[in-house]
N, C-alpha and C positions, 0 to 999 in steps of 0.2 A: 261039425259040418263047416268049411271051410268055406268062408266068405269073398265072393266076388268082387278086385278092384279093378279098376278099369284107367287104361293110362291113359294122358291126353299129351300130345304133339304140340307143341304152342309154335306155330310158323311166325318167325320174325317179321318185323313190318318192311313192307320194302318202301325203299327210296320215296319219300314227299315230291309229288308231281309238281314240277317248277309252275310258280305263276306266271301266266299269259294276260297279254295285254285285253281279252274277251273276259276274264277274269275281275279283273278292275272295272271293267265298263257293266257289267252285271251287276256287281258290289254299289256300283255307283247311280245304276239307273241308267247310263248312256249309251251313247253309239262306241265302240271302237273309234272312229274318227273324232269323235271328241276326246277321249282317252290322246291320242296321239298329236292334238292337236297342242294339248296340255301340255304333252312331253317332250313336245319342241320346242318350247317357250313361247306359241302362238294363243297364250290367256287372256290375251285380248280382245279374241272373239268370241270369249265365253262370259256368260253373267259370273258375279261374286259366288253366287250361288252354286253353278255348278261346278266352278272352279276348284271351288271349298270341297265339294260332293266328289272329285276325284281326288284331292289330295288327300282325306280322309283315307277312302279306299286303298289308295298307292300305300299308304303306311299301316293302314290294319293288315293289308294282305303281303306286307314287306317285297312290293315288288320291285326289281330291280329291270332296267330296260338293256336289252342286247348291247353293246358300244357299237358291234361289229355290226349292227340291223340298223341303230340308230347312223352311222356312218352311209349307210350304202342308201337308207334313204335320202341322205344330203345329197348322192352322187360319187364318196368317193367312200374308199377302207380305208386310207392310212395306211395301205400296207407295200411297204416296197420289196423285189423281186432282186435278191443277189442271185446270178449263177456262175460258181468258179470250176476252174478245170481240175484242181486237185485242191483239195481243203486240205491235206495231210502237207501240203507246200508251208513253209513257216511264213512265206509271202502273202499267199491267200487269207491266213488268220491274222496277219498283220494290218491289211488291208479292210479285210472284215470288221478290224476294231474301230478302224475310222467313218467308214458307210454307218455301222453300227449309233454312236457318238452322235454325227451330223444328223440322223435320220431321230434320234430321240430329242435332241436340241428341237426339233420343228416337228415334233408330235406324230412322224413316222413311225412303224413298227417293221425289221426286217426278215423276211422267210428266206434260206439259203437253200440251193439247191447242187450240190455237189456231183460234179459230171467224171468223175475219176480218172477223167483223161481219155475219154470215151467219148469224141468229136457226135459219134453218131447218135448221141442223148441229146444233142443242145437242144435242137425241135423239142423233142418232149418234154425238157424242164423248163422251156418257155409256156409250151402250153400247159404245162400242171400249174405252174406259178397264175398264169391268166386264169384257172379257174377259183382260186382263191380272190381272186376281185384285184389282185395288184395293181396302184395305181403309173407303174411305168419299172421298169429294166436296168439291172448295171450288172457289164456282160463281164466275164472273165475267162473268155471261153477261146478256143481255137481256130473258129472263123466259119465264116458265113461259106454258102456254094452259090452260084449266079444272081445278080444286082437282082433281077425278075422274083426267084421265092425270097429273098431279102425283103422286101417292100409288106410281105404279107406275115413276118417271122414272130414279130412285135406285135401281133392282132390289135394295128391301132396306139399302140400304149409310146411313151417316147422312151427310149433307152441311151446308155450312156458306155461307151467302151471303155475299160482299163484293161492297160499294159500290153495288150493283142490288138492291134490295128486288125480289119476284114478288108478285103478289095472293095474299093469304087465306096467305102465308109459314107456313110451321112448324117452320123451323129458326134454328139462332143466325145472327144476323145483326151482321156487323162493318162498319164504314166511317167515314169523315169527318161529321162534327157542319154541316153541311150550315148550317143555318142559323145559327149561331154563325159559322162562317166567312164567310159575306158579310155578314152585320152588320159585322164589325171592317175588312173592303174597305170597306164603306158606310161608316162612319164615319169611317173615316181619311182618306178622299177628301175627304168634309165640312168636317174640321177641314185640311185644305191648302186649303179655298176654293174647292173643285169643286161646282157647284150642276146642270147638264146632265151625264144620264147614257145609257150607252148598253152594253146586257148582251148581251153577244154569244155566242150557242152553237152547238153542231151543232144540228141539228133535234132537238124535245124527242120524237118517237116515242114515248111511255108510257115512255122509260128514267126510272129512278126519280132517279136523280141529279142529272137533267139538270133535269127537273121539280122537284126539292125546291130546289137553286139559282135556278131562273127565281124559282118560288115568294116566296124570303126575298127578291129584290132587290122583287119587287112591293110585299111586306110593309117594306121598307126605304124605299122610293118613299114608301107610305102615311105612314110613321111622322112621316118628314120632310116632309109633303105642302106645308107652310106655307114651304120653303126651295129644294125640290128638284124637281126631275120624270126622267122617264126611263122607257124605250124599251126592248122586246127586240127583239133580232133572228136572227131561225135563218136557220142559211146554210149552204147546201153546199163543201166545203173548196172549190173551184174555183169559184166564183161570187163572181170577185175585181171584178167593174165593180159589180156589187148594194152588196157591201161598201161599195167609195168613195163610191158614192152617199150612203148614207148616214152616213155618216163627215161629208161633205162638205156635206149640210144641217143636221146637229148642229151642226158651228162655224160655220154661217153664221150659225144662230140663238143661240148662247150665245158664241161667240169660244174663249177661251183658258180657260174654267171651262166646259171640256167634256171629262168623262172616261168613258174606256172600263174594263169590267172584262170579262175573258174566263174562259169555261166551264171551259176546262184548259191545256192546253199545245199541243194540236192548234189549239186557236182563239188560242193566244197569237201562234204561229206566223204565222198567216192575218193577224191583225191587224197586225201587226210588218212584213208584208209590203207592208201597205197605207201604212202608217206613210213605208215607203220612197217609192213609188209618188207617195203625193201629198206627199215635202216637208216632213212634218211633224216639229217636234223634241219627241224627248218630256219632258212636263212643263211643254214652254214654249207650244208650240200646241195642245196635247192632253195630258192624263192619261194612267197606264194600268196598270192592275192583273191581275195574272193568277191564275186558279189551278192550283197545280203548279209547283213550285221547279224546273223542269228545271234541268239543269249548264249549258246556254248564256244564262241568262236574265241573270246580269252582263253577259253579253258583248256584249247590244245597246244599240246605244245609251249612255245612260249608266246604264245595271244596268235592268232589268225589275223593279220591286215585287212581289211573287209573293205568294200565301197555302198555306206548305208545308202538303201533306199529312203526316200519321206514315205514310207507306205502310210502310215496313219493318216499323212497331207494327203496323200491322193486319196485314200476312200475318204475322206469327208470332200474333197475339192470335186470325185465322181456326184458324192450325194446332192451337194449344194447345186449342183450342175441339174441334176436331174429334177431336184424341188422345183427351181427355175422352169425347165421346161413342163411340169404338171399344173405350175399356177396360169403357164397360157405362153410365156417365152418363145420367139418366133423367130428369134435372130440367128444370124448364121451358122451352123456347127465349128464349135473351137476344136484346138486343139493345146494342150496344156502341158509339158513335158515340163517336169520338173527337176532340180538338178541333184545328184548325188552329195554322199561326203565319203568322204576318205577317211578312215580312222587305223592310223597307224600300230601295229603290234612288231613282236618279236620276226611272224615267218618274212617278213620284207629288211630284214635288218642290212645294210651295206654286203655286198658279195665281196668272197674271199679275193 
């Protein structure tokens, strides 16, 4: 006869329920508000006795206290609100690193919120960022719509713009010296023998950067009217035949004193690509100046010219700006434009 076994299932334990601060105060004998009053360093208003009586408890029952609970009981997180318009921008991570820096230097923590170039998200990464408790804003965004819903955008909180100015602006404003920097492109180009010019950018859409750059090359065009001439062109990253197009009646009309400067890196990129396409050497059949030092810009060619931004200066100079106004700072909104550099390579070398 065949004897009956019987299996048993052993259900694993699940997860040890975190200790709570009611936990401690049981352990202890007390109120919760004694527990907490403990854990704010307020032991002053308790006997030896049952000071003793919670810290016991606190380390039999290894409880650790929330930062994020202990924070917002004080009144603040510690946590600051980046929102940029493209994080996949080698600008915006550039940027990033210095907000990032400044904000741990002073005991900040930063949540990013990346808007993909998607103006019509900025509203709701503002508000997603405010319900995480963020103590204030550094905007990197495409801009505001009337001064009136402006005032209610920040729910309260102070913010601080980089690189995009908004109409009728009322906060500190950091970024690149915009026209100062294509001056020293325009100039330098000049003195290598570059007399055809050709200013390439995303489409200007009211972005403020994009416009203060178009701006200074126009004003650069004028300056040197009697030497020089030159062209903008806005172009969609993928509207690579437009591009050659004109690439390609530029040197037809000026030869080898025809240079290109581009809007950032995204358009250095585009350009570079074109560069491929039709053959061209840089420096020898064409110029070419960029703005934004990306880390591959040695690498093509014989080194890309660039005009670096301080992005790192400016997210820590947006940060420190913004601590400032969190601790209570009431003073008038700056504005901070900082200046480029010029780092010389191969595609700018002297024109034929």
């Amino acid at each position: 006869m065949r004897s009956k076994t019987t299996s048993r299932v052993t259900t694993p334990p699940g997860p040890t329920p975190k200790t709570t601060i009611a936990d401690v105060a049981k352990e202890a004998g007390v109120s919760k508000a004694t527990v907490s009053r403990f854990l704010n360093h307020r032991d002053t208003l308790l006997s030896d006795d049952i000071a003793a009586r919670v810290e016991a408890a606190i380390a039999m029952l290894r409880y650790t206290p929330s930062p994020m609970a202990q924070s917002l009981k004080r009144g603040r997180s510690g946590l600051i609100g980046l929102v940029v318009a493209d994080v996949t921008n080698p600008y915006s991570v550039a940027v990033l690193r210095g907000v990032e820096l400044a904000c741990r230097e002073a005991g900040y923590l930063v949540i990013i919120f990346n808007l993909g170039n998607d103006r019509a998200r900025e509203q709701e990464a503002i508000a997603a960022l405010t319900s995480y408790q963020v103590e204030g804003f550094i905007l990197n965004t495409s801009g505001y719509g009337s001064m009136k819903s402006r005032q209610t955008n920040h729910y309260g909180k102070p913010a601080v713009l980089v690189d995009r100015r908004h109409a009728n602006m009322h906060e500190d404003f950091v970024s690149l010296d915009n026209a100062y920097a294509m001056t020293i492109a325009i100039d330098h180009l000049i003195d290598a023998g570059y007399r055809d010019f050709l200013f390439v950018t995303q489409p200007l859409a009211n972005v403020s950067s994009r416009l203060e750059r178009e701006s200074a090359f126009q004003d650069g065009m004028k300056r040197h009217a009697s030497t020089v001439r030159g062209t903008t062109f806005e172009i969609m990253e993928d509207d690579a035949k437009a591009l050659d197009r004109a690439i390609q009646k530029l040197r037809k009309r000026s030869g080898a004193r025809t240079a290109i400067i581009t809007g950032n890196a995204v358009m250095t990129l585009v350009v570079a690509s074109a560069f491929a396409r039709l053959g061209l050497r840089y420096g020898l059949d064409a110029g070419l100046v960029g703005f934004d030092d990306a880390e591959w810009a040695p690498l093509i060619g014989t080194g890309i010219t660039t005009v670096a931004q301080p992005t790192e200066e400016i997210g820590r100079t947006a940060a420190r700006c913004l601590i400032e106004r969190i601790a209570g700072s009431n003073i008038a909104p700056r504005q901070m434009l900082l200046p480029g550099r010029l780092i010389l390579r191969g595609s700018s070398q002297p024109a034929a």
